[in-house]
C-alpha positions as CSV (number, residue, x, y, z in Angstrom):
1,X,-5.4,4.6,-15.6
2,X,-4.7,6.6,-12.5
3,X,-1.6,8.1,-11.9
4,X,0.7,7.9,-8.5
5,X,0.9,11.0,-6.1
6,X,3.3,10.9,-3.0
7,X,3.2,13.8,-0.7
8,X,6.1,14.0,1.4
9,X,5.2,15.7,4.7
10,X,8.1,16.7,7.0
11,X,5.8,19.3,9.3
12,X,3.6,19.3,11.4
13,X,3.6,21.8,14.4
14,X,7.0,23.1,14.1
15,X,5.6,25.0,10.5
16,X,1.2,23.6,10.6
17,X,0.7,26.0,7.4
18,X,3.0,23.8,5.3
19,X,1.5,20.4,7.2
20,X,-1.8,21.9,6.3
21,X,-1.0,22.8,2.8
22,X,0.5,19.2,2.6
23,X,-3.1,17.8,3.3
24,X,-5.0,20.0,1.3
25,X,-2.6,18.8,-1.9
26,X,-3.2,15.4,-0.9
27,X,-7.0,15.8,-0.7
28,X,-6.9,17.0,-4.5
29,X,-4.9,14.5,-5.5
30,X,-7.3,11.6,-4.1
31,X,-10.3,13.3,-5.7
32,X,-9.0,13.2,-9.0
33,X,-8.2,9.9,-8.9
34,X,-4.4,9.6,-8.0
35,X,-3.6,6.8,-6.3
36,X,-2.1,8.9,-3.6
37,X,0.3,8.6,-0.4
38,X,1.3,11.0,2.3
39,X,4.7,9.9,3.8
40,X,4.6,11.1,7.2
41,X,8.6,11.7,7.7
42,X,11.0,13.8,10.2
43,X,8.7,16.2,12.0
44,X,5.4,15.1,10.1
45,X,5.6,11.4,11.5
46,X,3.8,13.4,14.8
47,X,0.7,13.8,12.7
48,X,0.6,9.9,13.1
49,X,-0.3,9.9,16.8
50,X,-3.8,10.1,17.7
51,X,-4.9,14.0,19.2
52,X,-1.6,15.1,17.4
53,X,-3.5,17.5,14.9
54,X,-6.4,18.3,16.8
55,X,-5.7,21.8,17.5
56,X,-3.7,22.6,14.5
57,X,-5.8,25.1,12.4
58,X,-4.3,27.6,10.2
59,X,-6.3,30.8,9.0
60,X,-8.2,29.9,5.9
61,X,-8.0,26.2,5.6
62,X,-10.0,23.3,7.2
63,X,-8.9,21.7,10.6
64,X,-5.9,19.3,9.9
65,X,-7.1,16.7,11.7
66,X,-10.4,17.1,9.6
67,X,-8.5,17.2,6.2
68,X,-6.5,14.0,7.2
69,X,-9.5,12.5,8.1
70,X,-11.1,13.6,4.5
71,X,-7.7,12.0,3.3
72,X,-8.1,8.4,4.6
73,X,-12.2,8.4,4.1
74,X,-11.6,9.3,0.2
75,X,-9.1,6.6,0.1
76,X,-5.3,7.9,0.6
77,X,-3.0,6.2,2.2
78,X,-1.0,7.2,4.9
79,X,2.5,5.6,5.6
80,X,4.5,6.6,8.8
81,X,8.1,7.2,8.6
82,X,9.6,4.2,10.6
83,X,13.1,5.2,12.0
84,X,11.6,8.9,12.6
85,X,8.7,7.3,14.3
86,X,11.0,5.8,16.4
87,X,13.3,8.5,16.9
88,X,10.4,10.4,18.7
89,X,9.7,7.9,20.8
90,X,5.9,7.7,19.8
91,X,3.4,4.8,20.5
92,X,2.6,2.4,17.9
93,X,-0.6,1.9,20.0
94,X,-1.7,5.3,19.9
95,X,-1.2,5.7,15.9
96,X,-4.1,7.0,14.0
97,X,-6.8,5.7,12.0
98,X,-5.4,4.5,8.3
99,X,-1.6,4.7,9.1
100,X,1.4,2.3,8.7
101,X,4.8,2.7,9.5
102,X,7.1,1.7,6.7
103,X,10.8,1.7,6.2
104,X,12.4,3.6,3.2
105,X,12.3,0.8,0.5
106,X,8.4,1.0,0.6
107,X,8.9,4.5,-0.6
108,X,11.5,3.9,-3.1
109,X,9.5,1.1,-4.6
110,X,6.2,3.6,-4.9
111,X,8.4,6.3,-6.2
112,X,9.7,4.2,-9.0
113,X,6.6,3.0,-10.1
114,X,6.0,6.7,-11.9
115,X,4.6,8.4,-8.9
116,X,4.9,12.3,-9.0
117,X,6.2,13.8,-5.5
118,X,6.2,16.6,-3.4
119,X,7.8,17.9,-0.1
120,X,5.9,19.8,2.4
C-alpha cells in the first residue's frame, strides 16, 4: 500500500531554490508511489496562478513550471492555500492546471491519515 507525502511549499519567488527543491521532492515522491500533495501556502500559493513559474529557473534543476507540470501529469495533487490565496488577491480564474484551493481542515484530515510532511 502506498504511503502519504505532503510537501508544504511556502516559496516561490521570494526564495525559487527552495520552491524548486519543493518540486523536485514532490516529483520523487509521486514516482515511488506516494500518494502525494503539495500544499501551496503563504508565498507558494503564487505558484498557483497561471505564468507564475514560468521564468523561475534555478542553476541545476529543471524549469519549475516544467517540474510542476511533471507533478500533476504523474499524478500529484496540488491544493492551494485558501485564505493565503485570498490574501494575495489572486484570480480563481487564472489558477493553473490540477489545482484546488482548500481551507486548513483538508490538510489536517490528509496529515492525520499517516502522511509524512515537509516544509519548503
Amino acid at each position: 500500500m502506498a504511503g502519504k507525502f505532503l510537501v508544504s511549499l511556502t516559496n516561490a519567488k521570494n526564495d525559487a531554490d527552495k520552491a524548486t527543491v519543493g518540486f523536485v521532492v514532490a516529483n520523487a515522491a509521486v514516482a515511488s508511489g506516494q500518494e502525494t500533495v503539495v500544499f501551496l501556502n503563504v508565498e507558494g500559493a503564487y505558484l498557483a496562478s497561471k505564468g507564475y513559474a514560468d521564468d523561475i529557473h534555478e542553476e541545476g534543476f529543471a524549469p519549475l513550471a516544467q517540474l510542476m507540470g511533471q507533478f500533476v501529469e504523474a499524478g500529484g495533487t496540488i491544493w492551494v492555500c485558501s485564505p493565503c490565496f485570498k490574501k494575495r488577491n489572486l484570480d480563481e480564474e487564472n489558477l493553473i492546471d490540477g489545482a484546488t484551493i482548500v481551507g486548513g481542515a483538508k490538510v489536517v484530515e490528509f496529515l492525520s491519515q499517516g502522511a509524512a510532511s515537509i516544509t519548503y
